[in-house]
Backbone as CSV, one residue per row, in Angstrom:
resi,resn,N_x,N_y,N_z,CA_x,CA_y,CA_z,C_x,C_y,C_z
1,UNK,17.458,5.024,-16.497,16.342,4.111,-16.392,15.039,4.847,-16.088
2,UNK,15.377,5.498,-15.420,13.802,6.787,-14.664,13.424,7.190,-16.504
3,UNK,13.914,7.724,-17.045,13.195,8.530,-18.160,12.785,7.462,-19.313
4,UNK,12.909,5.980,-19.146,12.657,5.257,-20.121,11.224,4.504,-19.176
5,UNK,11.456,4.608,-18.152,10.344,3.772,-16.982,8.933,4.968,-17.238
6,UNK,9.351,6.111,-16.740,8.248,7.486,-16.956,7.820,7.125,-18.135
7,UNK,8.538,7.012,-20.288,7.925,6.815,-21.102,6.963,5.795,-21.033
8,UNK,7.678,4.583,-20.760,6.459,3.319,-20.834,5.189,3.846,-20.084
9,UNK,5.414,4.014,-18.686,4.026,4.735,-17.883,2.995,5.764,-18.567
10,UNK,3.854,6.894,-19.470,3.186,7.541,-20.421,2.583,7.008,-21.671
11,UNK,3.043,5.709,-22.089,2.035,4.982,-22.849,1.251,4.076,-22.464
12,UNK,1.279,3.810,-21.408,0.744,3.085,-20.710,0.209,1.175,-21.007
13,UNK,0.194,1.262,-22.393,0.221,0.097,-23.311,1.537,-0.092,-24.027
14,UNK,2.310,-1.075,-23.981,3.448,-1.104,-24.268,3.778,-2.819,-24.880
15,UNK,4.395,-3.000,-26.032,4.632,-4.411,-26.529,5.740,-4.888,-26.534
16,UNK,5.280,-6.290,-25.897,6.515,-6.801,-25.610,6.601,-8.002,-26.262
17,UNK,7.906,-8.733,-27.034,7.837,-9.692,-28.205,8.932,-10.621,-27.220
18,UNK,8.861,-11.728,-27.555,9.474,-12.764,-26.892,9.691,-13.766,-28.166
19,UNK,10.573,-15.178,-28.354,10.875,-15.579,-28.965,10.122,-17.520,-28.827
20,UNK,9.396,-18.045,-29.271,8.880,-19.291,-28.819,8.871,-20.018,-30.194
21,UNK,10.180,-20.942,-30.559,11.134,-21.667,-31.326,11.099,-21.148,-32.619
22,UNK,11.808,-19.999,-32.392,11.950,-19.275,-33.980,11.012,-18.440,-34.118
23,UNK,9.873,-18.383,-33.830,8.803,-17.219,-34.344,8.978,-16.508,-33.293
24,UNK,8.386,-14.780,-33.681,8.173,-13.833,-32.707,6.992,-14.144,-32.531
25,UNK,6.759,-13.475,-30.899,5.667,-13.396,-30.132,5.300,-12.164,-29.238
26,UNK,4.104,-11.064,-30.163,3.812,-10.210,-29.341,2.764,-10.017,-28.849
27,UNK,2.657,-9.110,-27.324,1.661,-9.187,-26.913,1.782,-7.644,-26.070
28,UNK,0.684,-7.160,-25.722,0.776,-5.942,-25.344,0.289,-6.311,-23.625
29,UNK,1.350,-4.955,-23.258,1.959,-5.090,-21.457,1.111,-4.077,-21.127
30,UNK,0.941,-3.742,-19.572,0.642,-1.818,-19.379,1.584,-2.069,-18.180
31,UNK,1.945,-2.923,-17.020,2.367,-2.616,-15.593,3.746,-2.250,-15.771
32,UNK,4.222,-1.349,-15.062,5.969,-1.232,-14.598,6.221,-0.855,-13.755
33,UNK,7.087,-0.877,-13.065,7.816,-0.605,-11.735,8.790,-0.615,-11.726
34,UNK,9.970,0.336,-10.661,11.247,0.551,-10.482,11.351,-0.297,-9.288
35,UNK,11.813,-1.070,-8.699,12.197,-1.680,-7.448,13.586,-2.173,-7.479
36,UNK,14.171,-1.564,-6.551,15.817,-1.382,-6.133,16.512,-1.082,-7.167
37,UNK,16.302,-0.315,-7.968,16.964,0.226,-9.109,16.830,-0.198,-9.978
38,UNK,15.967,-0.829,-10.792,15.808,-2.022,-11.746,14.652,-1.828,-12.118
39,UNK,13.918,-2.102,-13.530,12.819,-1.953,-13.752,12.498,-3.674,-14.270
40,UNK,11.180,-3.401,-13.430,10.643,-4.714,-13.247,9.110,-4.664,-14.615
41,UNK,8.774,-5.599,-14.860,7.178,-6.035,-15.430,6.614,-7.268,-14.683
42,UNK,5.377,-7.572,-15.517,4.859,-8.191,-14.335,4.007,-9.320,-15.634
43,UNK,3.863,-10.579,-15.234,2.924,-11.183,-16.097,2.066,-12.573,-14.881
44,UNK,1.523,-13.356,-15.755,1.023,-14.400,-14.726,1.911,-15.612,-15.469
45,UNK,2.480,-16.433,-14.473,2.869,-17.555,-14.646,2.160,-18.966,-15.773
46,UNK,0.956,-19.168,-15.597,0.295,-19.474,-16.698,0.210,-18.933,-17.886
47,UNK,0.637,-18.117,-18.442,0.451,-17.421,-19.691,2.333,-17.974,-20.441
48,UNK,1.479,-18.546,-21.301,3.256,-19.001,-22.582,4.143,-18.090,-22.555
49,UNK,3.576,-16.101,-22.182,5.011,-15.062,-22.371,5.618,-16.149,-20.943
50,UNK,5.448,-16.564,-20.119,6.760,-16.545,-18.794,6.654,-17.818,-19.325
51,UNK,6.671,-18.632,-19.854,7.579,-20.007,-20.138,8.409,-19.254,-21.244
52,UNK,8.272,-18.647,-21.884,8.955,-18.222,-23.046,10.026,-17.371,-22.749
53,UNK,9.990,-16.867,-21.315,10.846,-15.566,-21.185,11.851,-16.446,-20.651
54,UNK,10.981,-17.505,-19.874,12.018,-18.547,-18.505,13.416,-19.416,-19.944
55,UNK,12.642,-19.699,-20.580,13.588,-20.056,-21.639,14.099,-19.343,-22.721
56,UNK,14.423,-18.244,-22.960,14.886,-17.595,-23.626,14.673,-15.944,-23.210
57,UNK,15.264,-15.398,-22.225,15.386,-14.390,-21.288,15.429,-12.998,-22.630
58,UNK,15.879,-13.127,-23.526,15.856,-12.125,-24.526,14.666,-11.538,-25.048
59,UNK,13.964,-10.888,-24.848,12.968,-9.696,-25.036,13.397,-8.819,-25.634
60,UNK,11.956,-7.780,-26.590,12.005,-5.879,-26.877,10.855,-5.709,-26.325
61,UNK,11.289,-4.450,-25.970,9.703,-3.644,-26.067,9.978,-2.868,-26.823
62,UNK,8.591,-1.947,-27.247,8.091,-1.038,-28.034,7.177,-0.422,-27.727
63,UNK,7.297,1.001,-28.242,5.813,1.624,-27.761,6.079,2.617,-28.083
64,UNK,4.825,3.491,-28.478,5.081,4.929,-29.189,3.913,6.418,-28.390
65,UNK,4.833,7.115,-28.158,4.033,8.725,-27.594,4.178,9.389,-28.084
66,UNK,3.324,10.819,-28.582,3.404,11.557,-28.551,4.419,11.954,-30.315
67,UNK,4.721,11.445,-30.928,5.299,11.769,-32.164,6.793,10.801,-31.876
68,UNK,7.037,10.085,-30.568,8.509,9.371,-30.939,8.002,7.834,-30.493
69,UNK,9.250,6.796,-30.266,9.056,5.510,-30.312,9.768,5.200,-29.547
70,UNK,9.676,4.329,-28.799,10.650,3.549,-27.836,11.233,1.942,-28.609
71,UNK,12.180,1.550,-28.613,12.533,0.087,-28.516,13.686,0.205,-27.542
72,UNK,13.034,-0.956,-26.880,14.226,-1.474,-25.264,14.161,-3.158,-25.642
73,UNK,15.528,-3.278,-25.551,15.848,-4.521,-25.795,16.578,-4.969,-24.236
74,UNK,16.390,-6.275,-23.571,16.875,-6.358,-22.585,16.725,-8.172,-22.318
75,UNK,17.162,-8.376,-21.451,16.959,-10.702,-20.845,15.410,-9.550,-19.463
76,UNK,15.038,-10.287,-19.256,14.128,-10.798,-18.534,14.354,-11.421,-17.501
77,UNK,14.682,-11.328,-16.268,14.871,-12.311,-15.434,14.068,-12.457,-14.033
78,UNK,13.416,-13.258,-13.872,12.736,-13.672,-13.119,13.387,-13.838,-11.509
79,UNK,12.006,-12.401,-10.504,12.087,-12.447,-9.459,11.190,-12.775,-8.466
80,UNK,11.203,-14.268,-7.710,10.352,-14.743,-7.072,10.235,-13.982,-5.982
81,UNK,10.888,-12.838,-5.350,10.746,-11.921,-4.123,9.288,-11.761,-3.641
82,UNK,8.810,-11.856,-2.552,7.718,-11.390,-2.314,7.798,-9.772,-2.464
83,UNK,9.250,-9.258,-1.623,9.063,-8.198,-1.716,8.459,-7.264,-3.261
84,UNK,9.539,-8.089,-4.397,9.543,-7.553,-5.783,8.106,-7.324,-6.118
85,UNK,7.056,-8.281,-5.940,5.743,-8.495,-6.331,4.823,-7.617,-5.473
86,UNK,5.239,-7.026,-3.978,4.563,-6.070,-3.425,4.975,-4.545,-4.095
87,UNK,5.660,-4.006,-4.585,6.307,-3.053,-5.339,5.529,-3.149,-6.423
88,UNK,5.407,-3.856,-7.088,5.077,-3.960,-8.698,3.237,-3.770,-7.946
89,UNK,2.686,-4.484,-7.071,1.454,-4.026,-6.409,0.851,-3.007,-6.398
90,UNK,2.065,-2.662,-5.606,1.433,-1.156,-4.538,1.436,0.125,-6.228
91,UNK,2.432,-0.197,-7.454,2.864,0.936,-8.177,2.164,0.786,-9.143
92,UNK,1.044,-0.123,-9.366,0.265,-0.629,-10.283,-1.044,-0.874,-9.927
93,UNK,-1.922,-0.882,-8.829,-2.972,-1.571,-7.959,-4.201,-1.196,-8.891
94,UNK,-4.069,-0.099,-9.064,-5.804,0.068,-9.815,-5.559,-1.176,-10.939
95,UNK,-4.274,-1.484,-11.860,-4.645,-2.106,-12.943,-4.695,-3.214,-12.440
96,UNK,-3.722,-3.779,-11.468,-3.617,-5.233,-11.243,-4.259,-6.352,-9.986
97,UNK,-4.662,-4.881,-9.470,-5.045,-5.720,-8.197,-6.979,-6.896,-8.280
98,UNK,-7.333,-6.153,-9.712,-8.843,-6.919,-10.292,-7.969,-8.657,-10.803
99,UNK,-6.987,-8.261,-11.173,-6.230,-9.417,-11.818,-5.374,-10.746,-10.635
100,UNK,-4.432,-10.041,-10.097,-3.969,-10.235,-9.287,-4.138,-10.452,-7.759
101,UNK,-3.224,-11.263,-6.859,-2.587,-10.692,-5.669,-1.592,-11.442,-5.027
102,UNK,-0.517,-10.295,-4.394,0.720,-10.364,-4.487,0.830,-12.233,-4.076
103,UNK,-0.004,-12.645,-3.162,0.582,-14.450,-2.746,-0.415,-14.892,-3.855
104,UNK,-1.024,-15.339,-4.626,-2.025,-15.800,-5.151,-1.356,-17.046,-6.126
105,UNK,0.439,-17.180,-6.563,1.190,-18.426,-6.538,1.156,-18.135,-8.101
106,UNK,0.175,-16.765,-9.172,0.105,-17.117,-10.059,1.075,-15.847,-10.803
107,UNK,0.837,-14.544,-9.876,1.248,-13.303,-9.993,3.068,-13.378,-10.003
108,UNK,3.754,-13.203,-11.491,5.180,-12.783,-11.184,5.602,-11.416,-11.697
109,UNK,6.942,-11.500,-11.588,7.883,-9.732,-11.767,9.079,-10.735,-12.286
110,UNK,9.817,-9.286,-12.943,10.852,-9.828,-13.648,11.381,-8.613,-13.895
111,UNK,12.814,-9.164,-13.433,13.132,-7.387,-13.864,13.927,-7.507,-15.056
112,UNK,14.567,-6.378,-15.750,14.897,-6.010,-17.256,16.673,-6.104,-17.143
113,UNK,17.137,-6.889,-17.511,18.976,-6.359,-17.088,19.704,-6.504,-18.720
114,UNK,20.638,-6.028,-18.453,21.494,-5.489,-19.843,20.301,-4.734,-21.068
115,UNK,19.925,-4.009,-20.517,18.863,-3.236,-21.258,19.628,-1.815,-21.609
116,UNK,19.082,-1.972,-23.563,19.497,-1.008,-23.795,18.079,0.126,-24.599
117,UNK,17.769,1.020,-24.210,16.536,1.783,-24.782,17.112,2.569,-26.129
118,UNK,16.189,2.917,-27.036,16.410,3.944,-28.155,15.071,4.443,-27.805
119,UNK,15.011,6.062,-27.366,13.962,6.597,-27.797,14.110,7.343,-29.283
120,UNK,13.197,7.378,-30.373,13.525,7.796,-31.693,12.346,8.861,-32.064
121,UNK,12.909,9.507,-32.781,11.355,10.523,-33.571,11.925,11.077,-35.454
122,UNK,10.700,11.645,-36.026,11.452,11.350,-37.414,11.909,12.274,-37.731
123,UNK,12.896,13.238,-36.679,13.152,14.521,-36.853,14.497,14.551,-36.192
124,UNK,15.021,13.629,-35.313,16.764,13.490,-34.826,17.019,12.419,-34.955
125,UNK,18.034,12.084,-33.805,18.605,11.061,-33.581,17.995,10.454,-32.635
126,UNK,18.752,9.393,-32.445,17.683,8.428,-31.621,18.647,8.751,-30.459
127,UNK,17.754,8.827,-29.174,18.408,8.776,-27.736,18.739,7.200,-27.052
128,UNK,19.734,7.061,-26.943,20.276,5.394,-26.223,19.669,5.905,-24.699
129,UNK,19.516,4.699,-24.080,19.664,4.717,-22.604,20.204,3.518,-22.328
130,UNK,21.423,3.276,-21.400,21.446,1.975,-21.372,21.281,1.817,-19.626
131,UNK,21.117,0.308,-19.341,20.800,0.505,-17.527,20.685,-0.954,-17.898
């Protein structure tokens, strides 16, 4: 999970597609965080991605560095923790804290489970990660 969490951070813009009745839906992410072993994202509750994730937990991301590509496919699941949302804070603050704050009722986290990563480039094989 560490070497797929480090890539996203190294792109720092990262897309994430969700499913809202049959059509895809993408939109580009930057926050991540590891908290208790798990990699978390972060969105605002008002925005259609978290009704969309709340009902249909199946997500990808994508994102590309440096000459390779990431796709992580994973459910989404939603963590109301205060703690979870101070983590995703403290590991993100320059981007989120203009946006955000951790009680503000609007700010959530969600962490990534049955996630499986391919990092790829057009010169091997693709690297799995699963976590």
């Amino acid at each position: 999970m560490k070497e797929v969490l480090d890539y996203l951070k190294a792109c720092g813009t990262f897309y994430l597609a969700t499913n809202e009745e049959g059509q895809p839906r993408v939109r580009p992410f930057g926050a991540v965080c590891e908290f208790e072993g798990k990699l978390y994202i972060t969105t605002n509750n008002k925005k259609a991605v978290f009704a969309q994730m709340k009902k249909n937990p199946k997500i990808e991301i994508s994102c590309m560095n440096k000459g390779t590509w990431l796709r992580l496919e994973a459910e989404a699941i939603h963590d109301d923790r205060r703690e979870a949302r101070v983590a995703m804070m403290e590991d993100n603050k320059a981007s989120l804290s203009n946006l955000y704050s951790v009680d503000d009722g609007i700010f959530e986290v969600l962490y990534l489970k049955n996630a499986t990563a391919a990092i790829y480039s057009f010169t091997g094989d693709p690297k799995v990660i699963e976590f």
